[in-house]
C-alpha positions in Angstrom: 13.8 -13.1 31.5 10.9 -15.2 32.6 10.8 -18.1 35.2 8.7 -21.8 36.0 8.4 -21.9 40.3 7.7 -25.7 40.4 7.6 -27.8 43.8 5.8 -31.1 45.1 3.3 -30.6 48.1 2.5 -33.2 50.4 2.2 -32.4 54.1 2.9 -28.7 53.9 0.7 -27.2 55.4 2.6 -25.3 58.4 5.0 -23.7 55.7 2.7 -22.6 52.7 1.9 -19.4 53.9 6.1 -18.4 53.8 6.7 -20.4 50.8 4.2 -18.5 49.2 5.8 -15.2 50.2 9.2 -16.2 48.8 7.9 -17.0 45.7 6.7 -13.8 45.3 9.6 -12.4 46.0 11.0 -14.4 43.5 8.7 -13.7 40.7 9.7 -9.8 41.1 13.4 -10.6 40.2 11.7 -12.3 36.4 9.5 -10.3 33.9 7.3 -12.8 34.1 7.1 -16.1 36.3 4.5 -19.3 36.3 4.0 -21.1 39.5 3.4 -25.2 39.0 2.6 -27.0 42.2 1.9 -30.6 42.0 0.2 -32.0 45.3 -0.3 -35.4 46.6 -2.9 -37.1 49.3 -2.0 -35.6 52.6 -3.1 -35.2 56.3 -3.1 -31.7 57.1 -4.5 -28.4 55.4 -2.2 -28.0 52.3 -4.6 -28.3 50.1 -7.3 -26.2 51.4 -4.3 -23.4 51.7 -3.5 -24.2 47.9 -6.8 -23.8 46.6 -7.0 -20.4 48.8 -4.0 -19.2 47.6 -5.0 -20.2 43.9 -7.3 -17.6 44.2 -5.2 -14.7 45.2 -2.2 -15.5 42.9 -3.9 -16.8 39.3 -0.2 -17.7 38.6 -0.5 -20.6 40.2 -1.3 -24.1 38.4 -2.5 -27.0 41.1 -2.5 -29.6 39.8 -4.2 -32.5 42.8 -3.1 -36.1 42.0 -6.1 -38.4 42.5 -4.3 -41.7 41.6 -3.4 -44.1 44.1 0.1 -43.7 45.7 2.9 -45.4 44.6 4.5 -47.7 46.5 8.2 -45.6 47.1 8.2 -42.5 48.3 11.2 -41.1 45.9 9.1 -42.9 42.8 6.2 -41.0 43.8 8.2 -37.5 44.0 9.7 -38.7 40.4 6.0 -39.0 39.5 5.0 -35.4 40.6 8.3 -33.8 39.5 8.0 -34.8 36.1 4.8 -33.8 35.8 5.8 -30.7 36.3 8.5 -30.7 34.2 6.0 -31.9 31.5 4.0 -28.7 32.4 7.1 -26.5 31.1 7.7 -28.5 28.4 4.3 -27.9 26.8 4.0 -24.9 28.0 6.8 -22.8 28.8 9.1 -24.0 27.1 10.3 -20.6 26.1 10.7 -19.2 29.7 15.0 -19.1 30.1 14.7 -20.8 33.8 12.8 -23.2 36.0 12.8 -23.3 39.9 12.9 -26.5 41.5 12.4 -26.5 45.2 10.7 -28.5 48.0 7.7 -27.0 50.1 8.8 -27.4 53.5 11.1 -26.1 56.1 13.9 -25.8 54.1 13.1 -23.1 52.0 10.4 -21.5 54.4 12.8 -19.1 55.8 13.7 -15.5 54.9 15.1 -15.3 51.3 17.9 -13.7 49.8 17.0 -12.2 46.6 20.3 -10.9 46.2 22.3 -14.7 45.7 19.6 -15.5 43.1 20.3 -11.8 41.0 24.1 -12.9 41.9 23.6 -16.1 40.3 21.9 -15.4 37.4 24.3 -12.4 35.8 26.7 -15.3 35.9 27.1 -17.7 32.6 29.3 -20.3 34.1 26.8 -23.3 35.4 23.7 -24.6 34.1 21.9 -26.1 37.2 23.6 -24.6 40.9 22.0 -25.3 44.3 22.8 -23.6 47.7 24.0 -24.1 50.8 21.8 -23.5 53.7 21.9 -21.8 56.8 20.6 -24.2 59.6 22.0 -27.5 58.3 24.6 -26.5 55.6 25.0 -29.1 52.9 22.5 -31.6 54.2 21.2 -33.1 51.4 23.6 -36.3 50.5 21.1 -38.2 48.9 21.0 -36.0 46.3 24.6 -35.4 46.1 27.0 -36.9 43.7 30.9 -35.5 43.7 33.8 -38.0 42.4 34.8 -40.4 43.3 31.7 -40.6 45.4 29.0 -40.4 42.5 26.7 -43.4 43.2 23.9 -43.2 46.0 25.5 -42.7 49.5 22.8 -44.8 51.1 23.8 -47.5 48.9 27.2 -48.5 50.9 27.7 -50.3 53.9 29.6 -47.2 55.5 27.0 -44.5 54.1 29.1 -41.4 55.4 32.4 -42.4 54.1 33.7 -39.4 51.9 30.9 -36.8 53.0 33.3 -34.9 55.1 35.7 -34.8 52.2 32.6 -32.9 50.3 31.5 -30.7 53.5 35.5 -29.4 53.8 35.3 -29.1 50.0 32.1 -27.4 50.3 32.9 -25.0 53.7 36.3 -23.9 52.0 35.1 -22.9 48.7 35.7 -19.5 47.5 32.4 -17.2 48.2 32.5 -16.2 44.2 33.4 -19.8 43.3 31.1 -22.8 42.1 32.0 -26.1 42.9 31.6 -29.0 39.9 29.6 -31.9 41.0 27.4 -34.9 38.8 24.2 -34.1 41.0 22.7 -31.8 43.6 20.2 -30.3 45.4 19.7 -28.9 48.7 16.1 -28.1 48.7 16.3 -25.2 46.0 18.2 -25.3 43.3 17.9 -23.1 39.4 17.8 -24.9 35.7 18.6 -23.5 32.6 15.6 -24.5 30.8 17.1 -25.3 27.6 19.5 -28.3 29.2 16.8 -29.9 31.1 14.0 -29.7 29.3 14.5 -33.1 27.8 15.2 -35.4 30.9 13.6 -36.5 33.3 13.6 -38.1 36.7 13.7 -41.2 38.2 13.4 -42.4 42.1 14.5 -46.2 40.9 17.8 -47.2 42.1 19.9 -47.8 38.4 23.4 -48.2 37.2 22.6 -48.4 33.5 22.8 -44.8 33.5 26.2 -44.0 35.2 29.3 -45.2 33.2 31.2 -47.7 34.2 34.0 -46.0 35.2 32.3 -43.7 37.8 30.8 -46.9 39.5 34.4 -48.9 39.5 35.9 -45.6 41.1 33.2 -45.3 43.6 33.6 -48.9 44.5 37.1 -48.9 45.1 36.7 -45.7 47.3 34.0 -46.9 49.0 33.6 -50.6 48.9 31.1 -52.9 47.4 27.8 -51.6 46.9 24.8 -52.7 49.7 21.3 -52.0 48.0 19.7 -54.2 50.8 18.0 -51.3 52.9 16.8 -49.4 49.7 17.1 -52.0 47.0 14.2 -50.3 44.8 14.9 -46.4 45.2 17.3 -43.7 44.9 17.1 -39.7 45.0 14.9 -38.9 42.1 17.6 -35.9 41.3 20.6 -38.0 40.2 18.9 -39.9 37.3 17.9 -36.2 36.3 21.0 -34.8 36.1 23.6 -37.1 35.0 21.0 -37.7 32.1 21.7 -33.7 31.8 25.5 -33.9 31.6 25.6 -36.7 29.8 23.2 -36.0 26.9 23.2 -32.1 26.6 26.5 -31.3 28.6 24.8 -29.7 31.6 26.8 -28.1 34.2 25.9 -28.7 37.1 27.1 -26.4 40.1 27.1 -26.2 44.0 27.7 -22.1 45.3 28.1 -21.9 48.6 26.2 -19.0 49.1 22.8 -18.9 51.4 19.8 -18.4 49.3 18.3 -18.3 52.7 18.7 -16.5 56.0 18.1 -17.4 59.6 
């Protein structure tokens, strides 16, 4: 059982030192695990602290964009996420898993191996995220749960229906998984084999999403208001409702901690 650690770097630096202690962590739970880090311009030490690290752990693979920035921040975390998920493709493709998960505060705090062993002996989801200890399900942006499928940020009343998904999410069963179109959270496992084949995108699109799912989020929500982020959405959703749609991905949220306080 063998495992891809993959996660974008950009001003990092203050957290690197316990990210890099989880992932080792992580890597004991796999036969075998690769480490892809993809790291963009930034103004602190993560780099220096890369390369350093780079040379204790040969797992690693940095790769340092030199390119000029793009001009949306979720296009240019599309941009260093699918890099890396060309990285597996060519690469490691064979490995059963790949490790999403961002290089920050989030996933810089003690880690519980345990939920990850829990979740893997399980054969009942293809993709499942977390909830987390300090701010439970925080991440919206990535979230997609009917009827409320299309971008949150994308509505006049952006919050409308997110307490319906944080009751949904705070009552759920301990050994349950809950069904959703797209999530994240920070940290979340793939199923190599489902995911291999898509890739992200930080545009904002319908052409994607059927129809349906965008008339039922309407009519729960209103009409849709693209004026404050006309030209970007989460990178994730394009990801996996390309998943479910083209490889029938399933796509879980547990609400279990993969991280303690």
């Amino acid at each position: 059982m063998n495992c891809c650690i993959c996660g974008p770097v950009k001003n990092c630096g203050p957290y690197l030192d316990k990210i890099f202690e989880n992932i080792e962590k992580i890597g004991t739970i796999f036969d075998n695990y690769a480490l892809i880090v993809y790291y963009d311009k930034s103004d602190d030490d993560s780099l220096e602290k890369l390369k350093k690290y780079k040379e204790k752990n040969p797992k690693l693979e940095l790769f340092v964009n030199l390119s000029q920035m793009l001009p949306y921040r979720t296009h240019n975390i599309a941009k260093a996420r699918n890099h890396m998920l060309n990285r597996i493709k060519n690469n490691y493709s064979h490995f059963q898993y790949f490790i999403m998960m961002d290089f920050d505060d989030r996933c810089a705090l003690d880690i519980n191996l345990d939920v990850i062993k829990t979740t893997l002996n399980r054969n009942d989801w293809d993709a499942v995220s977390f909830d987390h200890p300090t701010h439970g399900y925080y991440d919206f942006w990535a979230l997609s749960i009917r009827p409320y499928t299309l971008s949150c940020h994308h509505f006049h009343n952006k919050l409308l229906g997110l307490n319906k998904i944080i009751n949904l999410i705070n009552n759920c069963q301990k050994d349950s998984l809950i069904p959703c179109w797209s999530a994240f959270n920070g940290f979340a496992i793939y199923k190599t084999d489902k995911f291999i084949n898509c890739f992200y995108d930080g545009r904002f699109r319908l052409d994607y999403i059927p129809k349906q799912l965008i008339i039922e989020n309407i009519k729960y929500a209103g009409p849709i208001d693209n004026s404050v982020q006309q030209n970007e959405d989460c990178e994730h959703r394009h990801f996996h409702f390309q998943a479910i749609l083209n490889y029938n991905a399933r796509i879980r949220i547990s609400p279990l901690q993969v991280f303690n306080l």
